[in-house]
N, CA, C and O of each residue as an XYZ file, in Angstrom:
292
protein
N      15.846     -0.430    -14.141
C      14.477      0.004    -13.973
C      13.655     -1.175    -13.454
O      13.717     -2.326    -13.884
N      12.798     -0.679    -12.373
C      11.673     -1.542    -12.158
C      10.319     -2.144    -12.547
O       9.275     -1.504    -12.680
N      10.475     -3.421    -12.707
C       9.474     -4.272    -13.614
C       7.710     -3.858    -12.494
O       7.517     -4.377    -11.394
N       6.765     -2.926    -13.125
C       5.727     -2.932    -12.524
C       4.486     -4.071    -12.342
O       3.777     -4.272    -13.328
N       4.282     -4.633    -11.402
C       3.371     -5.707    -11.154
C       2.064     -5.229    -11.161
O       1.835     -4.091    -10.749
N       1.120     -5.998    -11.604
C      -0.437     -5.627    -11.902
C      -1.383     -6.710    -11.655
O      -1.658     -7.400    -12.637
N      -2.036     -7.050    -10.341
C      -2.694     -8.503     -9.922
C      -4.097     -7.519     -9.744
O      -4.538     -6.508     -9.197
N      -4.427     -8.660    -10.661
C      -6.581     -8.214     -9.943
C      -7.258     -9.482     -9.631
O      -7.279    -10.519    -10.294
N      -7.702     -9.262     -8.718
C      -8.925    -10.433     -8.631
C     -10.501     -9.961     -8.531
O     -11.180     -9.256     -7.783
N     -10.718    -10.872     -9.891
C     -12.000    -10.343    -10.142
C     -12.941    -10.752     -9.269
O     -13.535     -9.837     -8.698
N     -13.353    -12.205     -8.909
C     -14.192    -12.623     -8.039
C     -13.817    -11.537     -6.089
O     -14.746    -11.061     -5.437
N     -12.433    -11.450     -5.681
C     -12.829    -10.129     -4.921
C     -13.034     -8.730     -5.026
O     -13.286     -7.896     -4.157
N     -12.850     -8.610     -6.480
C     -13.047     -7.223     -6.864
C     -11.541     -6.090     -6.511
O     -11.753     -4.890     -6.333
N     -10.543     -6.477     -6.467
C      -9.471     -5.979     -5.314
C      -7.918     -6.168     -6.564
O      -7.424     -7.252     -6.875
N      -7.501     -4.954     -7.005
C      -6.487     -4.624     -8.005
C      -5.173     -4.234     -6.831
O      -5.310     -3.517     -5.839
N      -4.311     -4.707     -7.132
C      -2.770     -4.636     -6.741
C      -1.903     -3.712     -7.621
O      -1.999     -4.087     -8.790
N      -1.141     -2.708     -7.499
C       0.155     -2.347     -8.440
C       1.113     -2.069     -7.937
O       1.078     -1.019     -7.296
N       2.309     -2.773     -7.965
C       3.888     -2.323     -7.561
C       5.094     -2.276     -8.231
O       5.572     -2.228     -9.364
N       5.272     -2.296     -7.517
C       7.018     -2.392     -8.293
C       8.030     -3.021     -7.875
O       8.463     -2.693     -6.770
N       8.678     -4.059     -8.591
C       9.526     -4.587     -7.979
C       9.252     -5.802     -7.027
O       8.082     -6.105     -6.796
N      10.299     -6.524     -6.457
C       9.899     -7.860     -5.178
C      10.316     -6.933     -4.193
O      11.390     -7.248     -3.682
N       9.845     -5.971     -3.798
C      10.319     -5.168     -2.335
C       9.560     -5.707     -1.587
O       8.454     -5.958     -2.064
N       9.811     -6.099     -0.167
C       9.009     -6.159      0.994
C       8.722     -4.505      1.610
O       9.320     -3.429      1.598
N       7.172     -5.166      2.238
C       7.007     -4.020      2.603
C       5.544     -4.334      3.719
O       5.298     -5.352      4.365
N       4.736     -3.006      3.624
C       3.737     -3.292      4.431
C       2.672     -2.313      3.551
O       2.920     -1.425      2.735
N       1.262     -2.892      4.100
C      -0.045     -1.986      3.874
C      -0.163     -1.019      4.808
O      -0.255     -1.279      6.008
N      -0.172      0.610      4.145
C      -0.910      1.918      4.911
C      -1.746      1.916      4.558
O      -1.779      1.611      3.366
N      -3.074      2.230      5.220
C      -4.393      2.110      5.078
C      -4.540      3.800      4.871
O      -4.426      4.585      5.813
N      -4.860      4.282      3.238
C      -5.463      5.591      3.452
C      -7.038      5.653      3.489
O      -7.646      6.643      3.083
N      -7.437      4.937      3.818
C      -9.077      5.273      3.647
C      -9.743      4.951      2.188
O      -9.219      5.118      1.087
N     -11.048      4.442      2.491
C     -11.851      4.345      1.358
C     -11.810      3.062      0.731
O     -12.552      2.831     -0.224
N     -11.092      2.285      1.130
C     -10.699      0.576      0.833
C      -9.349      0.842     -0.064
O      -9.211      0.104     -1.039
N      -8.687      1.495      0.099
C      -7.418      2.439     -0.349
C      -6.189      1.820      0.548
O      -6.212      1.844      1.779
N      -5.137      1.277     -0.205
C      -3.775      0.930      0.558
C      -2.702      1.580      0.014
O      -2.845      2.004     -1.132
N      -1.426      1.797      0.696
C      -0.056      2.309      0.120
C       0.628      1.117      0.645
O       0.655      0.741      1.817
N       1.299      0.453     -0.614
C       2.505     -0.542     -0.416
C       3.758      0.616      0.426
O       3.986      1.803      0.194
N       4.251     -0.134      1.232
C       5.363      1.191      1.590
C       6.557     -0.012      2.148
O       6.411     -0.939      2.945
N       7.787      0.447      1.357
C       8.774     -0.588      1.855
C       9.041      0.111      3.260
O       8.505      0.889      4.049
N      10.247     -0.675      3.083
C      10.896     -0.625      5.139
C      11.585      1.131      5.525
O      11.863      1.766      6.543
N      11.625      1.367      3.974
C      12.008      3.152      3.767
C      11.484      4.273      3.971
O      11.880      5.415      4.202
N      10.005      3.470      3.777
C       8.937      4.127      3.768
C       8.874      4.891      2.361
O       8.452      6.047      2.355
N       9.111      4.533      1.664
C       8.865      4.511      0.074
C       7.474      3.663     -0.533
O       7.257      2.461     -0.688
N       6.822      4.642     -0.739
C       5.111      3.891     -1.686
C       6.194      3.331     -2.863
O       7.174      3.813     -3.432
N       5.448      2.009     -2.906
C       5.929      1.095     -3.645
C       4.891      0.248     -4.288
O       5.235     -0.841     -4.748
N       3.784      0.599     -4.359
C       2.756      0.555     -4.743
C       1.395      0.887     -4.031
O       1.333      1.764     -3.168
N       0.177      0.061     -4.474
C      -1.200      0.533     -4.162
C      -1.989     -0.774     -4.337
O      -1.851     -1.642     -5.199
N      -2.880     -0.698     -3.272
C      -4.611     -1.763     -3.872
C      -5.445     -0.837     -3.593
O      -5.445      0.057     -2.747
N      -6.172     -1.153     -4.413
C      -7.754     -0.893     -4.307
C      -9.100     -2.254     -4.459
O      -9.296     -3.137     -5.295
N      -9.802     -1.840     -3.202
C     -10.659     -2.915     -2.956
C     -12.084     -2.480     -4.106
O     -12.070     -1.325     -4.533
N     -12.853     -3.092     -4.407
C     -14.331     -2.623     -5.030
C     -13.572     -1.517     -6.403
O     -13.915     -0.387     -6.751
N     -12.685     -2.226     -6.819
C     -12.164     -1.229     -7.950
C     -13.000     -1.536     -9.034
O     -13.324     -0.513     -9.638
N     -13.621     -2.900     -9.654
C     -14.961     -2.629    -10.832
C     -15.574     -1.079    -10.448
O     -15.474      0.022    -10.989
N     -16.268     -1.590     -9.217
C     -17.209     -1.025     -8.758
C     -17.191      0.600     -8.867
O     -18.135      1.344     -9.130
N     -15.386      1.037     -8.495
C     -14.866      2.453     -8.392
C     -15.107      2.671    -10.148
O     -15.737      3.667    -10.505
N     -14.583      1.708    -11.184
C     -14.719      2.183    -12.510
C     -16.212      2.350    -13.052
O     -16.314      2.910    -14.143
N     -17.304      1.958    -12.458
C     -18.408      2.141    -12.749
C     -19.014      3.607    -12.621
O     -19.592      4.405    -13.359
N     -18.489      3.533    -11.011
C     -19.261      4.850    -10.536
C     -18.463      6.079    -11.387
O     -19.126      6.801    -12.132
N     -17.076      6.267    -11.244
C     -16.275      7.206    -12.277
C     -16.377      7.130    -13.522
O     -15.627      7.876    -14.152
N     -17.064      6.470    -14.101
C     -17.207      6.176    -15.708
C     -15.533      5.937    -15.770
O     -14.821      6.911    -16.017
N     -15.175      5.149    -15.632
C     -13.722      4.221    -16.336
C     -12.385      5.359    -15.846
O     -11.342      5.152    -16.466
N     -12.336      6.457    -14.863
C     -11.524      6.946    -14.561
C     -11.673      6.615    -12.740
O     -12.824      6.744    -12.324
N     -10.762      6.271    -11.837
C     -10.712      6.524    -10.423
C      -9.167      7.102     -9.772
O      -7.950      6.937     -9.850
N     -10.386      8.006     -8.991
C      -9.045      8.975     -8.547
C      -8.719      8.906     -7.385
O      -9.527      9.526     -6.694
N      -7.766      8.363     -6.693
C      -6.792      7.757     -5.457
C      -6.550      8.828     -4.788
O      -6.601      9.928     -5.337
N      -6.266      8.691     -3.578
C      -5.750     10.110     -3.022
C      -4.527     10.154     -2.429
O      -4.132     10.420     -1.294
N      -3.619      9.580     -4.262
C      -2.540      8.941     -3.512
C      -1.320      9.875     -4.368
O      -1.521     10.036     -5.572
N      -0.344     10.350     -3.890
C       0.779     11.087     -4.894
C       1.803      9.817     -5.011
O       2.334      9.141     -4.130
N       1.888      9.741     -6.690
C       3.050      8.739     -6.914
C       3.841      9.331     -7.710
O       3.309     10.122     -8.490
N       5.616      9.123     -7.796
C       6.368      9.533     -8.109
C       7.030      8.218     -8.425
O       7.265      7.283     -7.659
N       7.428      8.407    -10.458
C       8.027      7.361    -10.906
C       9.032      7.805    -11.450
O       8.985      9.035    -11.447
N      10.172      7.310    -12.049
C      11.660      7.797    -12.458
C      11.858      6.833    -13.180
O      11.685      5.643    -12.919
N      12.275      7.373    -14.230
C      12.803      6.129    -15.166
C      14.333      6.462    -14.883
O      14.752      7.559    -14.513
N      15.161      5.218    -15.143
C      16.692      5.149    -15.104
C      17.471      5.385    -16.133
O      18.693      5.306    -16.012
């Protein structure tokens, strides 16, 4: 099973989550919204830019417009 990674930086405001040391690249879905996507094209994670900012406006919930699919082993 894959160890999930969790980087924020507060001074840019900008949260990271993946999985794993996969290489890969940023898909830009809109909204300051990324999909980690390896070379498979497998989402392999996500950032979000102004994410305080997203937990403010949602009262402590934000909703991505992203489908993720996890599997445990």
């Amino acid at each position: 099973m894959e160890k999930m990674k969790v980087w924020y930086d507060e001074e840019g405001d900008y949260l990271e989550i993946r999985t794993g040391g996969k290489k890969g690249y940023f898909k830009d879905v809109g909204n300051d919204i990324w999909e980690r996507v390896d070379t498979r094209g497998k989402v392999v994670g996500f950032a979000i830019l102004n994410f305080k900012n997203r937990i403010k406006k949602y009262k402590r919930e934000v909703v991505l417009p992203l489908k993720i699919s996890m599997q445990q082993a």
